[in-house]
C-alpha positions as protocol buffer text, in pm:
chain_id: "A"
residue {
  index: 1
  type: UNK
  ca { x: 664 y: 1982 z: -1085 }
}
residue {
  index: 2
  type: UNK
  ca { x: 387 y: 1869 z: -857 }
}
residue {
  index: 3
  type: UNK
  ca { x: 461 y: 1741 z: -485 }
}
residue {
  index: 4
  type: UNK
  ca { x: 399 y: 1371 z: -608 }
}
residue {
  index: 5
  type: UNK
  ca { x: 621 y: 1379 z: -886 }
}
residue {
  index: 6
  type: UNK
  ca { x: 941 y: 1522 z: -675 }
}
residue {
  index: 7
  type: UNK
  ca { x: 832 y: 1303 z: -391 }
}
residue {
  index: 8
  type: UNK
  ca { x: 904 y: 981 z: -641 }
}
residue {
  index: 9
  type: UNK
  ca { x: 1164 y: 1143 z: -863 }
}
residue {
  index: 10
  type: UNK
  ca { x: 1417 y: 865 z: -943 }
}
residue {
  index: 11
  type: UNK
  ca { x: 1207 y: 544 z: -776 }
}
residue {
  index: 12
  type: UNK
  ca { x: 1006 y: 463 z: -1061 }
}
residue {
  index: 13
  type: UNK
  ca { x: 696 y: 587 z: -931 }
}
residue {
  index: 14
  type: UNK
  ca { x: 673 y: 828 z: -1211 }
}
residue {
  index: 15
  type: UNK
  ca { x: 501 y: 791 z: -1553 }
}
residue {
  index: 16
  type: UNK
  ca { x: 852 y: 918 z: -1756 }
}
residue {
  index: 17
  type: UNK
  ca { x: 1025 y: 662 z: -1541 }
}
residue {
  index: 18
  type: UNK
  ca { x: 772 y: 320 z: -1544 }
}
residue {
  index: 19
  type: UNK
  ca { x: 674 y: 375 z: -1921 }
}
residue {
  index: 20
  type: UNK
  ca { x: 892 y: 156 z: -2067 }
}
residue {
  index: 21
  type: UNK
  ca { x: 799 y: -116 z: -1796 }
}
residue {
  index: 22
  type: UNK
  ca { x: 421 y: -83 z: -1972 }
}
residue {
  index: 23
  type: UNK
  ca { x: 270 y: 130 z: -1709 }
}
residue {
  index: 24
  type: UNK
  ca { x: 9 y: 385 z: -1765 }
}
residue {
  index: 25
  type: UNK
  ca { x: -91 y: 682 z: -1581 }
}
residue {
  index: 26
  type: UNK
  ca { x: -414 y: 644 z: -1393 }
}
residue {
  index: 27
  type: UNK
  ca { x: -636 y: 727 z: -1134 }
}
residue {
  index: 28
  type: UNK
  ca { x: -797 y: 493 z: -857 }
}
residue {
  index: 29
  type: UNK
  ca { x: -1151 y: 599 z: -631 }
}
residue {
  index: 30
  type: UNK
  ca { x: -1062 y: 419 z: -346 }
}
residue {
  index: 31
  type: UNK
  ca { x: -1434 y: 459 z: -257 }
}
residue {
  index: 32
  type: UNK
  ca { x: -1613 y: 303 z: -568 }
}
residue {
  index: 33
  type: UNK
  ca { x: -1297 y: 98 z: -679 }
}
residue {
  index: 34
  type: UNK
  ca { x: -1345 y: 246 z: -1015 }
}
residue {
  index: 35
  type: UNK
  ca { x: -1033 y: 299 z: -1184 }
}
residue {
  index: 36
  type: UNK
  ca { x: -980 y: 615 z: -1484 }
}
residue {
  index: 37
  type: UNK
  ca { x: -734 y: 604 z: -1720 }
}
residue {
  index: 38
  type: UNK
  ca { x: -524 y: 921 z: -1773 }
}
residue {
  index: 39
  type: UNK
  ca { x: -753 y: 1135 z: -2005 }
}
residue {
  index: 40
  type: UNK
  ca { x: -641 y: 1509 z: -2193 }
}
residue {
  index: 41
  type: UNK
  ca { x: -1008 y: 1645 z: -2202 }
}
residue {
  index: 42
  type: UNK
  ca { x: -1121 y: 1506 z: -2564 }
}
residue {
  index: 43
  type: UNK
  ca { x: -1087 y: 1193 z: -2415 }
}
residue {
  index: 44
  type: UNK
  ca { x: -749 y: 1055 z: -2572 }
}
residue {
  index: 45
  type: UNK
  ca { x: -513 y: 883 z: -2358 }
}
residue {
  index: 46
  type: UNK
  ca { x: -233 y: 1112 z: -2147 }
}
residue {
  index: 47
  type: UNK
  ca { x: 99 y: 1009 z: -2122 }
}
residue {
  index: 48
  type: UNK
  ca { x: 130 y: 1171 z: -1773 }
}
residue {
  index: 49
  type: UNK
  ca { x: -147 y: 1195 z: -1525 }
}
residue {
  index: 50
  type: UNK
  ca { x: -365 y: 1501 z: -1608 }
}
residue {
  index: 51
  type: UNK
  ca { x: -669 y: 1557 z: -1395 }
}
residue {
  index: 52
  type: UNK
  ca { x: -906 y: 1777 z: -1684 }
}
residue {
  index: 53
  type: UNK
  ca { x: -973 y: 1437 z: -1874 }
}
residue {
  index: 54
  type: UNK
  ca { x: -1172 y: 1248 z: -1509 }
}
residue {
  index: 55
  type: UNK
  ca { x: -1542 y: 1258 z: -1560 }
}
residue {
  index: 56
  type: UNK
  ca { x: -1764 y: 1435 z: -1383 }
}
residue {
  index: 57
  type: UNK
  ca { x: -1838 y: 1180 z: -1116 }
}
residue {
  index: 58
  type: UNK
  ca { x: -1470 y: 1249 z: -960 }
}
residue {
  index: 59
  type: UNK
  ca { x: -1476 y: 1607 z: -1016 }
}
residue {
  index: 60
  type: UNK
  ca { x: -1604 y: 1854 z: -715 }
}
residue {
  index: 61
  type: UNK
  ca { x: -1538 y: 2187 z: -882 }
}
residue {
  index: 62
  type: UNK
  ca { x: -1383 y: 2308 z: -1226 }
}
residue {
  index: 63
  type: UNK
  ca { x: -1248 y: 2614 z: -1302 }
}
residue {
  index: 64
  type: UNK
  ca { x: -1434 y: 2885 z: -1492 }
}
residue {
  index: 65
  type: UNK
  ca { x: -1198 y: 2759 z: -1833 }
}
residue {
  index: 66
  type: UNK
  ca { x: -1296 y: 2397 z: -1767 }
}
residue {
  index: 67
  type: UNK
  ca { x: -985 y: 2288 z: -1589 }
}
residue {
  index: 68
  type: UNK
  ca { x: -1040 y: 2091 z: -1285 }
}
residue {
  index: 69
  type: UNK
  ca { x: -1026 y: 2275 z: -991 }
}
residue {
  index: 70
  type: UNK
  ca { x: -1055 y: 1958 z: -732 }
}
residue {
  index: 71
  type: UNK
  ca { x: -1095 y: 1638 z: -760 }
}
residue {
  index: 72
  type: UNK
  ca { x: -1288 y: 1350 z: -462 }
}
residue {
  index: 73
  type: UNK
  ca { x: -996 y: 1313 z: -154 }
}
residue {
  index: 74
  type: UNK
  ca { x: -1084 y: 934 z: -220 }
}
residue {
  index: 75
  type: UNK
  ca { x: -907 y: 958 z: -568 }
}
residue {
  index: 76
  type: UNK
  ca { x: -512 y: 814 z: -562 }
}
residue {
  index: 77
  type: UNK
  ca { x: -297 y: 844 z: -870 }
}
residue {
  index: 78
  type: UNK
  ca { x: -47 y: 530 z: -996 }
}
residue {
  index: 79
  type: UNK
  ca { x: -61 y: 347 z: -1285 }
}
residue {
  index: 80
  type: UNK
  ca { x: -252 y: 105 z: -1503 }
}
residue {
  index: 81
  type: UNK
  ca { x: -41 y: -220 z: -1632 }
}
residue {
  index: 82
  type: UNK
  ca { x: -171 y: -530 z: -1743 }
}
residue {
  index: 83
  type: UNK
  ca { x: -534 y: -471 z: -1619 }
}
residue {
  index: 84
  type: UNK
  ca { x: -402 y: -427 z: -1249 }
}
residue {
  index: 85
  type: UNK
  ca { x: -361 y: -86 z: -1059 }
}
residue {
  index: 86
  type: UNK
  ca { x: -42 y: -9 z: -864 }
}
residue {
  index: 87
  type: UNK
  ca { x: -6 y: 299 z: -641 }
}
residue {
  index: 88
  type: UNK
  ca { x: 326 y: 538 z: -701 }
}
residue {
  index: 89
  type: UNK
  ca { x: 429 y: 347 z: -408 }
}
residue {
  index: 90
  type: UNK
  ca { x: 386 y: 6 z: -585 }
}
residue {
  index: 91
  type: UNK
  ca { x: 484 y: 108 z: -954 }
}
residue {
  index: 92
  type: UNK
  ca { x: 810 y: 205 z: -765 }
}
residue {
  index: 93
  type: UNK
  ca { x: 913 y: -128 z: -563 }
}
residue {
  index: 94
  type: UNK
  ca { x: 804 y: -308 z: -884 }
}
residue {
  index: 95
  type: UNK
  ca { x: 1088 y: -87 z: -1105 }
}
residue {
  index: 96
  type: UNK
  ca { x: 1316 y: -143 z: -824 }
}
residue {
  index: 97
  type: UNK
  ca { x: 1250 y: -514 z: -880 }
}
residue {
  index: 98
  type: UNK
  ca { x: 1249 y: -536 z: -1263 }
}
C-alpha cells in the first residue's frame, strides 16, 4: 500500500472508498492545470490511480519495462467527479459530508 493510500485509509480519500460517491481516480499538474484521468497503459480507464497510463508530458523517467519511474513534483493525485477535481484531502471532507 502506498504512503497516500494508508495516509487516507478510512476518510474517503481513497478511490475503493469515494467510488460509489462517483469519483474517479485522477491526476492534477498544478503547473499547467491540466488534469489526467487514471490511465492502465493502453489507455483504458483505471479504477485506482496508476501512474504507467500519464503521457509523456508528466513523465521524467520510465523504467527500462516501460513503467514510470517518476513523474513532475507539480503532479497531485485526487479524483475526477462531475467535471471538477478534488484533492485526497477534498474527496475526503466531501465523504465525510455525504
Amino acid at each position: 500500500m502506498s504512503e497516500e493510500n494508508r495516509r487516507f485509509q478510512g476518510t474517503g480519500g481513497r478511490s475503493q472508498e469515494n467510488r460509489s460517491l462517483g469519483f474517479r481516480p485522477a491526476f492534477f499538474d498544478g503547473i499547467t492545470g491540466i488534469i489526467y484521468a487514471s490511465r492502465f497503459s493502453n489507455g483504458m480507464d483505471a479504477p485506482f490511480h496508476l501512474l504507467d497510463g500519464l503521457p509523456d508530458e508528466v513523465v521524467m523517467r520510465r523504467h527500462a519495462s516501460g513503467q514510470v519511474a517518476e513523474v513532475k513534483t507539480s503532479l497531485v493525485s485526487g479524483f475526477l467527479r462531475d467535471g471538477l477535481f478534488y484533492t485526497r484531502e477534498q474527496a475526503a471532507a466531501f465523504v465525510a459530508g455525504a
